[in-house]
C-alpha positions, 0 to 999 in steps of 0.5 A: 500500500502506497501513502500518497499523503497523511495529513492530520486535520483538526476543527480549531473552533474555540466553542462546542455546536451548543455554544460551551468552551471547548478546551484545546484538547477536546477538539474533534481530529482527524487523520487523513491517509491517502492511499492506493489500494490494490484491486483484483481481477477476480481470478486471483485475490492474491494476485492483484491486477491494479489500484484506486484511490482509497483513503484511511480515516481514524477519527480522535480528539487533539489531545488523544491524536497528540498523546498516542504521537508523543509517547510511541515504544520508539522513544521508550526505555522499555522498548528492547530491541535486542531481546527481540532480534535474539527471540527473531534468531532463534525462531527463524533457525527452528523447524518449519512445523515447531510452535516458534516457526508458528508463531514467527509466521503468525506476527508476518501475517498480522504485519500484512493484515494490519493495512497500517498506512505507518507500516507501509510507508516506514517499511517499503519494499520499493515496489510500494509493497510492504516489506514484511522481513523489514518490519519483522526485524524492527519489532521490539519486546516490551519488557513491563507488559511482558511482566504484566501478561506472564509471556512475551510481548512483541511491539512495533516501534511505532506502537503504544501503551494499550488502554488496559495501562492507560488512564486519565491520570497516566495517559502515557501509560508505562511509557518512560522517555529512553533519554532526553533526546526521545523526550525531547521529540515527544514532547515537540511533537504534543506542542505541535499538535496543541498549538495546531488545535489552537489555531496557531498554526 
């Protein structure tokens, strides 16, 4: 899947529809993803015969946009990558019919099930395909919710805390920032997307 353009809208009307204030982070956002998503002949669905025009729309508000952008497992400590190209190794010398071989070819299906716009783009195989082995060697384990499930968690880089570990009062979840760097970038990120909501940008 090939993204042509990803923008991020947001309304930065300063009332809500009934006239009440509305606080930056409550404003309605939306990311725009325009893709070109293959079309089959209907000989062959695994063979595709061309493209069109599709775009992707996830719906959110300013301040969740802003949040799941600022603390991805990229900047954080607990993202070990590592661990994971130790686990790849060992899997991939494993038998073709051994639960690891298994296991291995269940997270390249779901890599290429997820149509995620991000993975597409970060990891292109230059024929505007998905480059699943690319995106396979930059997963990472998450070591706290690894502890948390009793069995290995496996994330992307561009991945996030799930709900079960977020709350209003830590929308970050177990996210901890890998160094200054990584919290500097986050936070850029948040700051830029809230003076957007604002209508400063």
């Amino acid at each position: 899947m090939k993204v042509k353009s990803d923008q991020i809208l947001i309304d930065t009307a300063t009332n809500n529809p009934d006239g009440s204030p509305r606080e930056p982070e409550e404003a309605p956002a939306a990311r725009v993803i325009l893709t070109d998503a293959e079309v089959s002949n209907g000989a062959s669905a695994e063979t595709p015969s061309g493209s069109i025009p599709a775009s992707i729309v996830l719906e959110s508000t300013a301040g969740e946009m802003a949040t799941g952008f600022r603390y991805t497992c990229m900047n954080c400590k607990h993202f070990n990558a590592h661990a994971w190209s130790r686990l790849h190794q060992a899997w991939r010398m494993a038998p073709n019919d051994s639960i690891d071989a298994q296991q291995l070819n269940a997270i390249r299906a779901g890599l290429l099930t997820t149509q995620n716009a991000d993975l597409a783009s970060l990891h292109n195989d230059g024929q505007n395909y998905l480059d699943v082995e690319g995106a396979v060697q930059a997963l990472g384990v998450c070591e706290p919710l690894s502890e948390i499930d009793g069995d290995i968690i496996i994330v992307h880089p561009l991945g996030g805390c799930p709900e079960m570990v977020r709350s209003p009062m830590k929308p970050q979840g177990l996210f901890d920032a890998r160094d200054l760097d990584a919290e500097k970038r986050g936070s850029a990120v948040f700051d830029g997307l809230m003076r957007k909501a604002q209508g400063n940008v």
